[in-house]
C-alpha positions in Angstrom: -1.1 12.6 10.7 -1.7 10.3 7.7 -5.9 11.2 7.6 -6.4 8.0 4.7 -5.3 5.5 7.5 -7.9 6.8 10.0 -11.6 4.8 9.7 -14.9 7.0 9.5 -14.5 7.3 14.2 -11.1 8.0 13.8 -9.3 4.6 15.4 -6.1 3.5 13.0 -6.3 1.5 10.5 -6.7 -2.4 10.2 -4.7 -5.0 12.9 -3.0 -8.0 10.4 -4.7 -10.4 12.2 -8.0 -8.5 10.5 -7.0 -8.6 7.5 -6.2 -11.8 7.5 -9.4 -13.4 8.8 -11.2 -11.5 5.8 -13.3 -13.7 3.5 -11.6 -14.0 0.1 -14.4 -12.0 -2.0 -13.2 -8.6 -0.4 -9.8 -8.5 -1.8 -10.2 -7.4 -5.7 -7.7 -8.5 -8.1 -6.1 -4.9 -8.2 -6.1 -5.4 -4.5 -3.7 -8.4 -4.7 -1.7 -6.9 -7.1 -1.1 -3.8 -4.7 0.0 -6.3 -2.3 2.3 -8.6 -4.3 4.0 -5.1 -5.5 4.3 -4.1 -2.0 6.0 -7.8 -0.9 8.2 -7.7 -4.0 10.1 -4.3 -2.6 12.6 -6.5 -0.8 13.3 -8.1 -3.8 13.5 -5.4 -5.9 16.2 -3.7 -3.3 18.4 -6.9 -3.2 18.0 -6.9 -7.2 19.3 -3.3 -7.2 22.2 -3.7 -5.1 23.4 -6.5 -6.8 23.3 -5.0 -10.2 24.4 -1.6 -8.7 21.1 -0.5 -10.9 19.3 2.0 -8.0 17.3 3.1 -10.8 15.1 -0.3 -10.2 14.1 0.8 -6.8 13.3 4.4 -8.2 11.2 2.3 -11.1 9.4 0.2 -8.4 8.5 3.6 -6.0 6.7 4.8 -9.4 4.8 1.5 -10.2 3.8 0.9 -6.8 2.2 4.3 -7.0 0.7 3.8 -9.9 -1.1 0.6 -8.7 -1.9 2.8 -5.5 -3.4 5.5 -7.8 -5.3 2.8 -9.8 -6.6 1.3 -6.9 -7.7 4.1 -5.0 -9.6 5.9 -7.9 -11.6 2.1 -8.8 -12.9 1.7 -5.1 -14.2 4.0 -2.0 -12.3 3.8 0.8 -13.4 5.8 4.2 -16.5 5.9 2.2 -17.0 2.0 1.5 -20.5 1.3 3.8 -19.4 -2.6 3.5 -17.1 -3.3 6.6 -15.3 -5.8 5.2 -14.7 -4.5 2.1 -13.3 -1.1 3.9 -10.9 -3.5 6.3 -9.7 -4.9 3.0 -9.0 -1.7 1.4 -7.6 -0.3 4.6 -5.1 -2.9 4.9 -3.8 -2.8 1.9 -3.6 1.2 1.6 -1.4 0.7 5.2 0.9 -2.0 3.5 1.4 0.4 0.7 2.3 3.3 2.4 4.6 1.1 4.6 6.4 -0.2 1.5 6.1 3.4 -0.1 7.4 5.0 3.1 10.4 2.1 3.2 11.5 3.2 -0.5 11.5 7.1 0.1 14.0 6.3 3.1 16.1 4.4 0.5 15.5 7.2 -2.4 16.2 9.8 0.3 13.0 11.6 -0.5 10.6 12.7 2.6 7.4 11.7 2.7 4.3 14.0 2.7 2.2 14.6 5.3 -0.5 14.4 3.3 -1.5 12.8 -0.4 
């Protein structure tokens, strides 16, 4: 099991609907750009296969990783006390792993249980 997307009682992780009723302060800049990476995977795939460049789906793996990485080590997470803020940055560590886990199928690399 992926522990990151449990919450401090152990439910899973954030419903959309959630997220989405979140008041604007609790999404950080670095926040937003994790998600507009995440959205721009669909993109980047179509932009690949076109070109025949697969190296720009490998590229975008890395950089969304990166931003993960950037991300994770700026704010708490499980340990966030503010519910909101943890909502926010539960929702937008499940998009990323989504759109992380979608490019690893495509890459052909397994995913691991843990990170």
């Amino acid at each position: 099991s992926r522990a990151l997307f449990l919450d401090a009682e152990g439910a899973t992780a954030v419903a959309p609907e959630a997220a989405a009723a979140l008041p604007p302060e609790v999404w950080a800049d670095d926040l937003w750009d994790l998600l507009l990476a995440t959205a721009q995977i669909q993109e980047t795939v179509e932009r690949a296969g076109d070109s025949l460049e697969l190296s720009l789906v490998a590229r975008h793996a890395l950089d969304l990783a990166a931003k993960f990485h950037g991300v994770y080590h700026r704010h708490p997470i499980l340990q966030e006390d503010d519910a909101a803020l943890r909502t926010a940055r539960l929702a937008a560590t499940r998009a990323f792993m989504r759109g992380l886990e979608a490019l690893a199928e495509l890459l052909g690399l397994p995913m691991p249980e843990r990170m």
